[in-house]
N, C-alpha and C positions, 0 to 999 in steps of 0.2 A: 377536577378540571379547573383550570385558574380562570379568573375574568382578566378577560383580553382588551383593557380598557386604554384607551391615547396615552393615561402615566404609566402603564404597566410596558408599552411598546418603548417611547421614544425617549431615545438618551440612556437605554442600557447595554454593557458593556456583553461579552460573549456570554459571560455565566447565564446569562438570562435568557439565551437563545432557545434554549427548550420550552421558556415557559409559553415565548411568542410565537413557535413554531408550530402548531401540533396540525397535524393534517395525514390522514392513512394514505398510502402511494397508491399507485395505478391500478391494483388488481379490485379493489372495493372493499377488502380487509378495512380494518380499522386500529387493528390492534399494535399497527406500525408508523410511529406518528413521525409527520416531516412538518416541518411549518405552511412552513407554505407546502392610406399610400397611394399609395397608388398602387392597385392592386394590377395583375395583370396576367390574372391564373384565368388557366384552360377555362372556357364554360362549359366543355363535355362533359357524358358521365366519364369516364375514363381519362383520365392524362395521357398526352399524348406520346408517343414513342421521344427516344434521343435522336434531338438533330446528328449525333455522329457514332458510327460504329463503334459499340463498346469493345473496349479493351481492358479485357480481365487483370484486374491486379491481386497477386499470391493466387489463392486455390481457386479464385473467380468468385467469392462471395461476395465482393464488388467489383466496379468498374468503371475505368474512365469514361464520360461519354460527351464529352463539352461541359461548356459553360453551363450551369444549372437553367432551366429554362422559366418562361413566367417570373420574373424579376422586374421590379422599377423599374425607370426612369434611372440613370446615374446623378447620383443625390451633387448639390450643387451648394457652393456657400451661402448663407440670407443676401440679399440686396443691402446697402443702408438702408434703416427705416424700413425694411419688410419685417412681418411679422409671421414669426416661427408657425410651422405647423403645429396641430393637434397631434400627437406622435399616441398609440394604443396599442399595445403588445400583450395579447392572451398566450399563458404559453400550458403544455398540459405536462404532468410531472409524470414520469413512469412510461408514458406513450406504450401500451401494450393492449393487443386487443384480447378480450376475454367472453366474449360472445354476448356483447351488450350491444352492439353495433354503436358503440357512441363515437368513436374515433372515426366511420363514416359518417355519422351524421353530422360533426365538425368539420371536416375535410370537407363536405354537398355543402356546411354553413360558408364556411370561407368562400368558396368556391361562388355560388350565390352574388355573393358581393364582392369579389375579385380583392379579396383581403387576406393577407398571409399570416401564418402562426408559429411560434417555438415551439417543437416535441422533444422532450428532454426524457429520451430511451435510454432505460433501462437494460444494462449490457446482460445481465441474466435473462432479458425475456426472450434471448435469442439464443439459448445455450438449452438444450434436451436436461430435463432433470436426470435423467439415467445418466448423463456427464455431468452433472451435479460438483462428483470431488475434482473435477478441475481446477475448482473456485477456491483460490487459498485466499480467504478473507483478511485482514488484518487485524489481531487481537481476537478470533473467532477462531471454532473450529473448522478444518475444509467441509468446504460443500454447505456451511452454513449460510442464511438466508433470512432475513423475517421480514422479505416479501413472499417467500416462494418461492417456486418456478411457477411457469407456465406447460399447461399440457401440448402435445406437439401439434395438434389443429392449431391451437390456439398461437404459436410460435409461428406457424407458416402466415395464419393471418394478420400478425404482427408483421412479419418479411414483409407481404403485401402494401397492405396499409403503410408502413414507412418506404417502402419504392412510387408509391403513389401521392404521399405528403411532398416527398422532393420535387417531382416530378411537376407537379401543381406549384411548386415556389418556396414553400415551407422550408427552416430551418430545422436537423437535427443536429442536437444539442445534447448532453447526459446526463442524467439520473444516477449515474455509476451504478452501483452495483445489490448489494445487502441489504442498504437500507438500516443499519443498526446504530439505534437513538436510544441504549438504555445501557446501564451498566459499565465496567468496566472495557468493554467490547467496542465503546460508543464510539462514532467518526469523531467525536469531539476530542477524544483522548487521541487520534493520528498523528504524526508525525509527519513532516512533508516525504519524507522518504515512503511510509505508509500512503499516504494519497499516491504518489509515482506509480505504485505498484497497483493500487484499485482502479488506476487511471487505466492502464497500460493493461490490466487483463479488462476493464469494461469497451477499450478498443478490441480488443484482440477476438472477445464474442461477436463483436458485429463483423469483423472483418476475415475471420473465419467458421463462419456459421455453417457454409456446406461442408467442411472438416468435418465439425463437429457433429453434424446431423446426420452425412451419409446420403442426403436429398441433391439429386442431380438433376431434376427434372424441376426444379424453379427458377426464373431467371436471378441475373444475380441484383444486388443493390446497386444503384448506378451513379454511386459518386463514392470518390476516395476521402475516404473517413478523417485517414491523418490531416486533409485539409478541409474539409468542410468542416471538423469540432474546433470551436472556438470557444467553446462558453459553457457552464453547465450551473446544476444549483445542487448543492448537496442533501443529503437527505436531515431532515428536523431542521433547516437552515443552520446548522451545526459543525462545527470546525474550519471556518472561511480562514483565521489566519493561515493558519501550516497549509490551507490549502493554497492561498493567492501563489507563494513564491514557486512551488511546484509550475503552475497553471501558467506562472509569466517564464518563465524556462521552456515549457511546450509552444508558447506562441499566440496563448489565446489571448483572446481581446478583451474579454469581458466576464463577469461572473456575477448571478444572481442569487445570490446563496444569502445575502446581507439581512438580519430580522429589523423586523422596527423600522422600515423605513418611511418618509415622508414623503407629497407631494411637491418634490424641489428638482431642479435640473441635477441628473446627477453631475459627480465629481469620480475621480481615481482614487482607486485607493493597490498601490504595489504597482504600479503601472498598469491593473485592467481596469477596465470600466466597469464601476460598483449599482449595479443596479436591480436594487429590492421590492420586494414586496413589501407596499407603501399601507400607511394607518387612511381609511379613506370613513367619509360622515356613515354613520349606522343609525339609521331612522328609529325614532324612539326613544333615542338613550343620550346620555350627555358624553358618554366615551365612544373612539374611534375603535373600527376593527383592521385587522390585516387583511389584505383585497387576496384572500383566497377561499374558496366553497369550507374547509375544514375548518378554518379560523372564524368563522358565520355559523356553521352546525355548533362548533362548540358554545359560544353565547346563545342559541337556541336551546340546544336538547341536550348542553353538558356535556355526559358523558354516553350516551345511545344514539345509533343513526337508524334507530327505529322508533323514534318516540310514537305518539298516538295520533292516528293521523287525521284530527280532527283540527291539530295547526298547522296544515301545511299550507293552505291556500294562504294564510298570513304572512308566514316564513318566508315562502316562497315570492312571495308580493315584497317582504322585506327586506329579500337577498338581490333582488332586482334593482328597485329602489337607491338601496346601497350601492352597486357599483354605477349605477346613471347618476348620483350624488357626487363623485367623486371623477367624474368623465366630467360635468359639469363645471364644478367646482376650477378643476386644471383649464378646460378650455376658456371660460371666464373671465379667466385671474392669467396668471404667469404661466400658461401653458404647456407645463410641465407633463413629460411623458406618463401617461398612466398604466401602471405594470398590472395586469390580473392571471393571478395562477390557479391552476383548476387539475382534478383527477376525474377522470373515466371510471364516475362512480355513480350509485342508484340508491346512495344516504337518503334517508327518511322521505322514501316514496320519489327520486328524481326529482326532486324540488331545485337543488343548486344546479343541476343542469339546464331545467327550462328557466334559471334563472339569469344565467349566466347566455343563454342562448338567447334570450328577451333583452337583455342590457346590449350584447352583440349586435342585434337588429336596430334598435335605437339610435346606438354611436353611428351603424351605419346609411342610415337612413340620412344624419347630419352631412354625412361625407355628400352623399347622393346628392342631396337641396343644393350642394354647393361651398360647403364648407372645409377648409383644408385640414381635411379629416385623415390621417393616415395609419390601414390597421396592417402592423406590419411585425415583422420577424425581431427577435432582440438584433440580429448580427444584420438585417438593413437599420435598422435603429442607431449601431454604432459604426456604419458605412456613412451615416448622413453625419455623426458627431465629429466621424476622424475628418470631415473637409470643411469643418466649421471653423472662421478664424478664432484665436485664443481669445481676443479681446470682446467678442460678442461672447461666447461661450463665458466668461467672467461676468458679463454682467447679467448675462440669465440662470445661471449657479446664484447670482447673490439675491436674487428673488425668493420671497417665504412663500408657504402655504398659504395659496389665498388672496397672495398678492399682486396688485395689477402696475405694471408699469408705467410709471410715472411720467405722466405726459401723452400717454399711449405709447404703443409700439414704434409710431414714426418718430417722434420723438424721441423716445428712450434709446433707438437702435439707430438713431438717424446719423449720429456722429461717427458713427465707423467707416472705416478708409475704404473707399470701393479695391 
């Protein structure tokens, strides 16, 4: 396992992407590495039904059913001299439930505090292993896989749980599909024509699930897929070029697949919006980590996500720390959106989860006191960026890590043309 140190992240070119990326996907494997508001969600247990009569699109394994519901406020340009929000985006890679209950007890977290999230589903968790050779992988054998599948409980409770993330406010987002970070097989070797195709069957499991399943008796998902995906982040943060030009031909706006990234406004890169898993302070040490749960196990416990768990009260205290270090840091200084990605995992005792659920409470606590705190979705994240004018957006891109605007914000922002 390499040390994931601030020289080892920033300022390397793709080849390096595996080294920054390492993170096992959704199901709690390990052996599959990926690198990486206003809130205004239901506060029932349950989400509440669609404002409007769904209207089945293809075999009904979704459906129109309005406007997504639980959403901001309509994001609005800064004022002169007003000073940007805190912008906060947790997103979970894989989104599959596998009888951990974590993906409810994020959904009850958000919820809680009327704060929204990215689930970036994995289009296999929605496909019956018994259909398995469906899956003509790229560079792989069919029906190959080094996440899995999911068993079919577990697949209905996936269904569930993502008809109920939307439903609540939540972006999905994808994970695509295999998951393969090694070998000649790897997404880094893809071609965009290859991406097109892992694209276009990781829709096609969400959006013919009851096809494939033969289950008639669940309702369907209630938003049309071709327009709700906007974004995803590929697996090991791994083949982002061949992927962008593919991604800006579909429409999408954004892609978080980038390794190494910094606490800076992002920028475009191919015309989407480039935004990564950032190097954030790692208490203890004089090098930064990647703000994700795997990228933190590994400068802990290497290469085991069972080490001995007589450090975990530490770890744990230290994985916390770290991402409030780095919430901190941005809201302080140049304000710069903070990205944290996370797996529906129970690595070495559930440490990165209660830590990751503690640093959550924290941010939101600040929102609460009164702070323009906003824990929100990547795709309201780049609703609020697409009505930013260029020239504010330029001069908070040109802000470093750490650094505070000159003059203060009234100042600094004060000269733009109402």
């Amino acid at each position: 396992m390499r040390d994931f140190s601030r020289r080892g992240m920033i300022g390397l070119g793709a080849g390096a992407a595996a080294a920054l990326g390492l993170a096992a996907c959704g199901t709690g494997t390990v052996g599959h590495q990926d690198a990486a508001s206003r809130g205004g969600g239901s506060r029932s247990g349950q989400p509440g039904a669609p404002k409007h009569p769904a209207r089945p699109i293809g075999d009904g394994s979704t459906a129109y059913t309005g406007k997504q519901p639980n959403q901001p406020k309509r994001p609005e340009p800064l004022e002169p001299g007003e000073t940007p929000p805190q912008f906060v985006v947790f997103s979970w890679d894989g989104a599959g439930e596998v009888g951990t209950g974590l993906f409810s007890r994020f959904l009850e977290l958000a919820k809680d505090h009327d704060a929204h999230m990215t689930f970036f589903l994995s289009g296999l968790y929605l496909l019956p292993e018994s259909k398995k050779r469906m899956y003509l992988p790229p560079n792989n054998p069919r029906g190959a896989s080094d996440i899995g599948y999911l068993s079919d409980d577990h697949v209905k409770s996936t269904l569930k749980l993502v008809r109920h993330a939307w439903l609540d406010g939540h972006e999905i987002g994808t994970h695509f599909n295999g998951h393969f970070c090694a070998g000649s097989g790897s997404v880094a070797n893809w071609t965009s024509a290859q991406w097109r195709s892992e694209i276009d069957q990781a829709k096609t499991f969400v959006k013919e699930w009851r096809t494939n399943t033969g289950w008639t008796d669940l309702p369907p998902l209630p938003f049309d897929y071709e327009k709700e995906l906007i974004g995803g982040r590929t697996p090991c943060l791994l083949g982002q070029n061949n992927l962008l030009p593919t991604a800006k031909e579909l429409g999408w706006r954004y892609d978080a697949s980038s390794p190494g990234g910094r606490q800076r406004w992002p920028q475009k890169n191919q015309g989407l919006w480039d935004l990564p898993l950032q190097a954030m302070p790692f208490p203890g040490h004089s090098f930064e980590v990647l703000s994700m749960d795997y990228n933190i196990l590994a400068n802990q416990s290497i290469s085991t996500t069972r080490a001995p768990s007589y450090n975990y009260p530490g770890w744990r205290t230290q994985a916390t720390h770290s991402y409030i270090a780095g919430f901190k840091r941005a809201y302080e200084t140049n304000r710069a959106p903070f990205f944290i990605g996370n797996h529906f995992e129970e690595w070495n005792g559930g440490i990165y989860m209660d830590a990751v659920e503690a640093a959550f409470k924290h941010i939101a606590r600040e929102k609460e006191k009164g702070a323009d705190v906003r824990l929100v979705s990547f795709r309201q994240f780049v609703d609020w960026l697409d009505v930013q004018k260029p020239e504010v957006l330029a001069k908070l891109q040109s802000l470093d890590v750490g650094q505070q605007p000159a003059g203060g914000w009234k100042s600094y922002l004060g000269g733009q043309a109402a």
